[in-house]
C-alpha positions as CSV (number, residue, x, y, z in Angstrom):
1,X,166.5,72.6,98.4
2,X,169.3,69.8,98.4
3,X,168.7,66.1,99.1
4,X,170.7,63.8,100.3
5,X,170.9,59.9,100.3
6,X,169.2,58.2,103.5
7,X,172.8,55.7,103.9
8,X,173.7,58.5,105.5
9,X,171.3,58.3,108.1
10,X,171.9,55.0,108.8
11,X,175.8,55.7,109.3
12,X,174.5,58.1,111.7
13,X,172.2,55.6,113.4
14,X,174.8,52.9,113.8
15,X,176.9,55.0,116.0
16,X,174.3,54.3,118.8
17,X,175.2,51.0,120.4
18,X,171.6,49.9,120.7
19,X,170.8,50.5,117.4
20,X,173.1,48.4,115.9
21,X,171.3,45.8,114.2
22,X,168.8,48.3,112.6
23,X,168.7,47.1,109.0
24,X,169.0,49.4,105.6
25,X,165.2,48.4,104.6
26,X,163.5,48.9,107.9
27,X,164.8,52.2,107.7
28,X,163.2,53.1,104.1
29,X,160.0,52.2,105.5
30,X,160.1,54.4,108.5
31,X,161.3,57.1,106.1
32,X,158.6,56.7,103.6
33,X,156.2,56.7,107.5
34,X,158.0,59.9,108.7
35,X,157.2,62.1,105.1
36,X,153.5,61.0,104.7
37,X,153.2,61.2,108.2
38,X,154.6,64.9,109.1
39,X,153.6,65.5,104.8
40,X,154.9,69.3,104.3
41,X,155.3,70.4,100.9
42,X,158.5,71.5,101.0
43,X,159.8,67.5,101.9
44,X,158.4,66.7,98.1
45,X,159.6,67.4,95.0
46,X,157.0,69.1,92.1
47,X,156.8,66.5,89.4
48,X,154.6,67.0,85.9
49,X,153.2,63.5,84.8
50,X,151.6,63.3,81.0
51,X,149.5,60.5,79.7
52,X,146.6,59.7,77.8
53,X,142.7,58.5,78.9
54,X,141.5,55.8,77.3
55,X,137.9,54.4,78.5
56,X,137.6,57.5,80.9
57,X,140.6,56.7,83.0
58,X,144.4,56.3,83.2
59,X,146.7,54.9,86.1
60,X,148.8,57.5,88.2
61,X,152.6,57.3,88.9
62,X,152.9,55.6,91.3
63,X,155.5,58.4,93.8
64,X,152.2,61.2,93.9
65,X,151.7,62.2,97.6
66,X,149.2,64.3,96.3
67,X,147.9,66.4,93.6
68,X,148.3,70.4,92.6
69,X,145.9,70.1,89.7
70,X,145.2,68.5,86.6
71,X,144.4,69.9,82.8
72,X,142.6,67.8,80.5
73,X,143.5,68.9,76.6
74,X,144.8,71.7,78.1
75,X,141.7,72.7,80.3
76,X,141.7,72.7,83.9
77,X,139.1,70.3,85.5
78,X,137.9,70.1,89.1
79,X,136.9,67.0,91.2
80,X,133.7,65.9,90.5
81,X,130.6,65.2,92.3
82,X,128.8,63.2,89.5
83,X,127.8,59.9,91.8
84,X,128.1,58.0,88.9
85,X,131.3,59.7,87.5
86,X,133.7,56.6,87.8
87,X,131.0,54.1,86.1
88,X,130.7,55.7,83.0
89,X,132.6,53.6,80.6
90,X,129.7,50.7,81.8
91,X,126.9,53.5,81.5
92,X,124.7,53.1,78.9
93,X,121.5,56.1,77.6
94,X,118.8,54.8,75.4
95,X,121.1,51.5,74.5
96,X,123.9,53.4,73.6
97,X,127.4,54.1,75.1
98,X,127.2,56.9,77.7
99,X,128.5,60.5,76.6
100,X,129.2,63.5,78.6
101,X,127.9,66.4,77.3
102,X,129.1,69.4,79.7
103,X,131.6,71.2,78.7
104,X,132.7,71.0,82.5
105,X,135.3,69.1,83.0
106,X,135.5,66.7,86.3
107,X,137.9,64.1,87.5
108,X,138.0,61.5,90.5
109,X,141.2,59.7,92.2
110,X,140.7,56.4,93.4
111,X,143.0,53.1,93.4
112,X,145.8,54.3,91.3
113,X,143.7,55.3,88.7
114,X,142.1,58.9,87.3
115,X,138.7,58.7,86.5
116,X,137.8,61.9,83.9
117,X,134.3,62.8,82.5
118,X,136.1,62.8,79.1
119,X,136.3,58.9,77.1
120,X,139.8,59.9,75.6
121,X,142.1,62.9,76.2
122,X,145.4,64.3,76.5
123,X,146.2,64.5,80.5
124,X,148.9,66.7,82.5
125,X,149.1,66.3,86.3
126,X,151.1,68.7,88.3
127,X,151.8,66.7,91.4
128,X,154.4,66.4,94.6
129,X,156.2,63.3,94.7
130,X,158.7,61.7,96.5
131,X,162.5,62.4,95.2
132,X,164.0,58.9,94.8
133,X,167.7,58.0,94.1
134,X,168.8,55.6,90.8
135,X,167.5,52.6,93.0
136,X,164.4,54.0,93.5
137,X,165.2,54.4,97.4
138,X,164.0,57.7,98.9
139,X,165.8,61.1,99.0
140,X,165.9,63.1,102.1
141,X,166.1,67.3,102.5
142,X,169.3,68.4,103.2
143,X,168.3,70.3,106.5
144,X,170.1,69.7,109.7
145,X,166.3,70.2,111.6
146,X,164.7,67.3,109.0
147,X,167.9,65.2,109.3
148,X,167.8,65.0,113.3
149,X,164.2,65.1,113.2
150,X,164.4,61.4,111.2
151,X,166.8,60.0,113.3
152,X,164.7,60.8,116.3
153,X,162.2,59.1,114.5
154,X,163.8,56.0,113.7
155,X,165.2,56.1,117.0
156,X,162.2,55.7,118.6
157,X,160.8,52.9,116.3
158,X,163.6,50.9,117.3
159,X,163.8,51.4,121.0
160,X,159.8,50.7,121.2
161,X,160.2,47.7,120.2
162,X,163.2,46.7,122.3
163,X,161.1,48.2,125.0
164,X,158.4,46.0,124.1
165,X,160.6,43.0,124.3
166,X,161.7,43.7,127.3
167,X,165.7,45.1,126.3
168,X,165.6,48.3,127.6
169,X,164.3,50.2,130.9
170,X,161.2,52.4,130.5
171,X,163.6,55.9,131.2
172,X,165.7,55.5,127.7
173,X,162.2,54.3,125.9
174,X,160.6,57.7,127.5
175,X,163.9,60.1,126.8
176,X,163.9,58.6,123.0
177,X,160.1,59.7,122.7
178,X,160.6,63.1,124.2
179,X,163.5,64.0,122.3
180,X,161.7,62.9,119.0
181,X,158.6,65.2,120.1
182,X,160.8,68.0,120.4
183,X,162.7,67.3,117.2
184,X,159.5,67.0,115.0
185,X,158.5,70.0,116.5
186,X,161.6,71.8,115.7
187,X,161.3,70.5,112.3
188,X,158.1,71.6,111.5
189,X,159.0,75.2,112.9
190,X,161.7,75.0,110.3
191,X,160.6,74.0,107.2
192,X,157.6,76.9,107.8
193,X,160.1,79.4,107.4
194,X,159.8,81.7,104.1
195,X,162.2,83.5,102.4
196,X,161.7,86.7,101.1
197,X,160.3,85.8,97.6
198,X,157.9,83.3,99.1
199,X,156.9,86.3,101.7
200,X,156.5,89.0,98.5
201,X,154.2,86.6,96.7
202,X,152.3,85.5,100.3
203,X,151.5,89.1,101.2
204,X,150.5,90.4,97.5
205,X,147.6,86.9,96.9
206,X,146.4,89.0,100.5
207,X,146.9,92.5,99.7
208,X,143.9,93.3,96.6
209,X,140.9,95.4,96.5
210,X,139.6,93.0,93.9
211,X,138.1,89.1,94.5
212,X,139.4,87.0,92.0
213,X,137.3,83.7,91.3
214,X,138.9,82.5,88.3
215,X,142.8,81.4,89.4
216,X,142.1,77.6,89.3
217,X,141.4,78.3,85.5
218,X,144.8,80.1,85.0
219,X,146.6,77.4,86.9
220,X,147.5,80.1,90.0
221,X,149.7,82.0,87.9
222,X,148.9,85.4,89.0
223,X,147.7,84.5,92.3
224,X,151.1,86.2,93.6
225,X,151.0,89.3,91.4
226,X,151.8,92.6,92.1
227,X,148.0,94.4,92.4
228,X,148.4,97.5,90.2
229,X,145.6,100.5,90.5
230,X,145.5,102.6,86.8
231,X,144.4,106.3,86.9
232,X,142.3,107.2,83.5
């Protein structure tokens, strides 16, 4: 998918005379809103962050929206249900500095930070993130149905509050909601839309005789294979 800069949907917005004074910043914001509010994949880019864990934990970029998985030395790790699993660089075991001993490795998100079961490590984090230009302002999808479906948006934002104020009668500040309702709507409908590889790989992780527990340990790669049946 292409992206574009969000300037031009300000040049867009600025055509509209009550919009006029509808400033470059407050529009970042309500695009940042719009993505973690309507928060399809498709809107995010897949982003690979490495780093290392000292003291059980190290700091996350700061663009994830969320997270595909994580491998620790190379292993895949789950998310943990150890109560005590983001305390244990303060845990201590017979005096002594606390040591995991499964071979089970388990992580935890919280406050910027990932908290792993293992003191030191080698970390890779397959993640969607939010595509953002050389002056770290957001980019959007090139797609006519996402594009109208922002400005709707914004639209919206801005005529509430001259609503609120008073500026504008309660028809326009009822039309602007409506239309964004059906844009969103025409959006989402859009951007579920698969094209024939993504349709292949859908319909073959369905089709199989055979229940396969183990993907999350091969990182999904075969969850879209062909299903092949040998004769012997």
């Amino acid at each position: 998918m292409n992206y574009i800069n969000i300037s031009i949907i300000l040049d867009r917005l600025l055509r509209n005379p009550l919009l006029r004074n509808l400033q470059f910043e407050t529009l970042v914001d309500w695009t940042v809103d719009f993505l973690e509010i309507v928060k399809m994949p498709v809107f995010f880019t897949d982003r690979l962050f490495k780093g290392e864990i000292e003291d059980y934990r190290v700091e996350l970029p700061c663009d994830i929206v969320y997270i595909n998985q994580v491998l620790i030395n190379d292993i895949p790790v789950r998310q943990a249900t150890d109560t005590f699993h983001n305390h244990y660089e303060c845990m201590c075991v017979d005096n002594r500095p606390y040591t995991f001993t499964s071979r089970d490795l388990t992580i935890t998100m919280e406050n910027g930070y990932l908290f792993s079961s293992l003191k030191c490590g080698k970390v890779q984090i397959s993640y969607k993130g939010i595509l953002t230009d050389d002056q770290g302002y957001p980019m959007i999808p090139d797609n006519r149905a996402f594009i109208n479906a922002l400005e709707k948006y914004a639209e919206n934002k801005h005529i509430r509050m001259l609503w609120q104020n008073g500026r504008v009668k309660d028809n326009i500040y009822m039309e602007a909601q409506q239309e964004y309702v059906w844009a969103v709507g025409q959006c989402e409908t859009a951007m579920r839309m698969l094209d024939l590889p993504k349709v292949e790989a859908l319909f073959n992780s369905w089709r199989t005789l055979l229940t396969h527990s183990n993907h999350f340990s091969t990182r999904f790669a075969h969850l879209g294979a062909k299903e092949l049946i040998k004769k012997h």
